[in-house]
VMD Tcl script that builds the backbone (N, CA, C; Angstrom):
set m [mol new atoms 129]
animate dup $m
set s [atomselect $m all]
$s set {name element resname resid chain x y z} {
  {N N UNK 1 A 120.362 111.681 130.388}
  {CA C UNK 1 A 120.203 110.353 130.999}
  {C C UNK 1 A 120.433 109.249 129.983}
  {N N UNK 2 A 119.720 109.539 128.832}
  {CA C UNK 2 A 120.063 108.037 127.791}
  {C C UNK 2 A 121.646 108.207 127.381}
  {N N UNK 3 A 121.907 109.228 127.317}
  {CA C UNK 3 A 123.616 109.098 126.670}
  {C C UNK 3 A 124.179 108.477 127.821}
  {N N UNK 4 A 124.104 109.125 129.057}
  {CA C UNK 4 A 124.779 108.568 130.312}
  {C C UNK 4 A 124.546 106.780 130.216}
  {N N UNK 5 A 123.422 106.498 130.324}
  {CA C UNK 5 A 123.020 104.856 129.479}
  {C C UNK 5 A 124.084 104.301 129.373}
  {N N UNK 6 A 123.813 104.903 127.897}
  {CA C UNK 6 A 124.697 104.487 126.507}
  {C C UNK 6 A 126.343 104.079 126.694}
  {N N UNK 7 A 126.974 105.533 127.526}
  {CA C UNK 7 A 127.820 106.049 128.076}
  {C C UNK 7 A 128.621 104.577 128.968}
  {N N UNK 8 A 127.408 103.978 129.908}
  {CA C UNK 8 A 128.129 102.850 130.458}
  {C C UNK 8 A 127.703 101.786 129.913}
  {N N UNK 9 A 127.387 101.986 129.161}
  {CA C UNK 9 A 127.093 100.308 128.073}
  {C C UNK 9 A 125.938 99.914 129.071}
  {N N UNK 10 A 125.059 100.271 129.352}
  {CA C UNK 10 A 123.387 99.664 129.965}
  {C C UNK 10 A 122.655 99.546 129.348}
  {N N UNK 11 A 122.757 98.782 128.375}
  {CA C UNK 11 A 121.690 98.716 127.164}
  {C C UNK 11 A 120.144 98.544 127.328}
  {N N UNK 12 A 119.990 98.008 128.251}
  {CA C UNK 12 A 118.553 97.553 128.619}
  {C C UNK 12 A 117.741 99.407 129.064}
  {N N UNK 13 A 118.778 99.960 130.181}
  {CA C UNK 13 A 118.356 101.014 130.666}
  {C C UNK 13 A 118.177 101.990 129.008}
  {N N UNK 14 A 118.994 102.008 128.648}
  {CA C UNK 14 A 119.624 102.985 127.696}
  {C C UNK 14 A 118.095 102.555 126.372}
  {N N UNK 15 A 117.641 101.785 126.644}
  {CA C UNK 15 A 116.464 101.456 125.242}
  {C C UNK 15 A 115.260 101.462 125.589}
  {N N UNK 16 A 115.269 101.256 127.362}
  {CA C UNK 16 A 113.891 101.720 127.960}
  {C C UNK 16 A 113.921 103.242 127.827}
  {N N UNK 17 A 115.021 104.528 128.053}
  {CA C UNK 17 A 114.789 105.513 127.996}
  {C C UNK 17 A 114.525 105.984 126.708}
  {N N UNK 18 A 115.178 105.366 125.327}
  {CA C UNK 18 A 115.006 105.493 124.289}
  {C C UNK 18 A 113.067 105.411 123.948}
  {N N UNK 19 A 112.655 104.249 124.092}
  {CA C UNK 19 A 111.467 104.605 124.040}
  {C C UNK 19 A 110.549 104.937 124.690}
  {N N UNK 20 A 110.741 105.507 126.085}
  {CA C UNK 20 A 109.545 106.076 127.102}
  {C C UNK 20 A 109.953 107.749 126.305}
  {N N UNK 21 A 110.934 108.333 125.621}
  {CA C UNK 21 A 110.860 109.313 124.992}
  {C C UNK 21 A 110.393 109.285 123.676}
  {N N UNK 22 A 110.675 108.322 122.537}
  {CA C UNK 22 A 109.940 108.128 121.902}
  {C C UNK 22 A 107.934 108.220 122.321}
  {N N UNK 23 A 107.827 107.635 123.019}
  {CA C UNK 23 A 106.327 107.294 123.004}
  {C C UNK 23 A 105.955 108.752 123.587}
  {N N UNK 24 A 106.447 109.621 123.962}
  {CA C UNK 24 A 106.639 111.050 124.363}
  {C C UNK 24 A 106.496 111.650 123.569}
  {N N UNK 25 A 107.124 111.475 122.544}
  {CA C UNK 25 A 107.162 112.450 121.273}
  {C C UNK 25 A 106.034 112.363 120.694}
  {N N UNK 26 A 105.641 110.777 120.409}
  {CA C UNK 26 A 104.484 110.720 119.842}
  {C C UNK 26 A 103.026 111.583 120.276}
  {N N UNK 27 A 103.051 110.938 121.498}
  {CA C UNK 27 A 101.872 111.655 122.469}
  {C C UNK 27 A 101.657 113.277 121.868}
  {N N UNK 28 A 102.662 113.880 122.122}
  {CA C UNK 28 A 102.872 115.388 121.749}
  {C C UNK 28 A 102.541 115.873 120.730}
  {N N UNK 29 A 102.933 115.281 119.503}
  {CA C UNK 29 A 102.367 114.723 118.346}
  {C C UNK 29 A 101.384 114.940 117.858}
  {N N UNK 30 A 100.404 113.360 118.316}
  {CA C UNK 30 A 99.207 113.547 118.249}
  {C C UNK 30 A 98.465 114.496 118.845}
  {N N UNK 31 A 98.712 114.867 120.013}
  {CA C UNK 31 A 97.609 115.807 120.717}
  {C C UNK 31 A 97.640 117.019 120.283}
  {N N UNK 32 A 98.628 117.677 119.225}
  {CA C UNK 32 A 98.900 118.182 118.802}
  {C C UNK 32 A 98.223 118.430 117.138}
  {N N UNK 33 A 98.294 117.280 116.715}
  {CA C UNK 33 A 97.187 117.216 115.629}
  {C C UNK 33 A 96.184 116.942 116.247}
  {N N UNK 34 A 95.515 116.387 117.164}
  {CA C UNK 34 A 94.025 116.890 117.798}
  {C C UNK 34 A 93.682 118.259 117.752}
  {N N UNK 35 A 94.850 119.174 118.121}
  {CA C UNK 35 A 94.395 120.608 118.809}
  {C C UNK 35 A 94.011 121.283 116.743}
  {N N UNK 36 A 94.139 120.472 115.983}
  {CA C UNK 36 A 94.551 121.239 115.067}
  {C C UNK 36 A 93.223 120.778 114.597}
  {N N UNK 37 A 93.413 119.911 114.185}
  {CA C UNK 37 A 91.635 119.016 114.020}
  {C C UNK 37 A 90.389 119.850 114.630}
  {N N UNK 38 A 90.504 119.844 115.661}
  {CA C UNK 38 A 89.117 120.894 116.314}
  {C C UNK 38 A 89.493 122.033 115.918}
  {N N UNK 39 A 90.567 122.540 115.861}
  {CA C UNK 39 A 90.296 124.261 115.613}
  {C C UNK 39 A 89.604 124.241 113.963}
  {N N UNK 40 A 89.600 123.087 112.810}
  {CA C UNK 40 A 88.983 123.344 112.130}
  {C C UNK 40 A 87.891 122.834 111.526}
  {N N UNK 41 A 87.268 122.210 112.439}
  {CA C UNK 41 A 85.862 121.727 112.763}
  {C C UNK 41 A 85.123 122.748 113.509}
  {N N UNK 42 A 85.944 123.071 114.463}
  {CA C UNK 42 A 84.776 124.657 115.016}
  {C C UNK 42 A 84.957 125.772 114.451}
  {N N UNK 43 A 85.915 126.092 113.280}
  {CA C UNK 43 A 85.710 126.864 112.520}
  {C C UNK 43 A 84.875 127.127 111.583}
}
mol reanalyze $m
mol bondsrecalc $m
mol representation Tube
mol addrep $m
């Protein structure tokens, strides 16, 4: 979808998808170092 964007020059579309995946990644991320955090606190 963002290349397709990109693809027709929609810049606006093409930078909203850029960062609703960005902020995606992040999320994943962090919750991800959460899961890691408790496993060594209840260890």
């Amino acid at each position: 979808r963002l290349l397709d964007a990109i693809a027709e020059g929609n810049s606006p579309k093409a930078v909203r998808l850029a960062q609703d995946h960005l902020a995606a990644a992040r999320r994943n991320t962090l919750a991800a170092h959460k899961t890691i955090d408790a496993k060594l606190i209840s260890s």
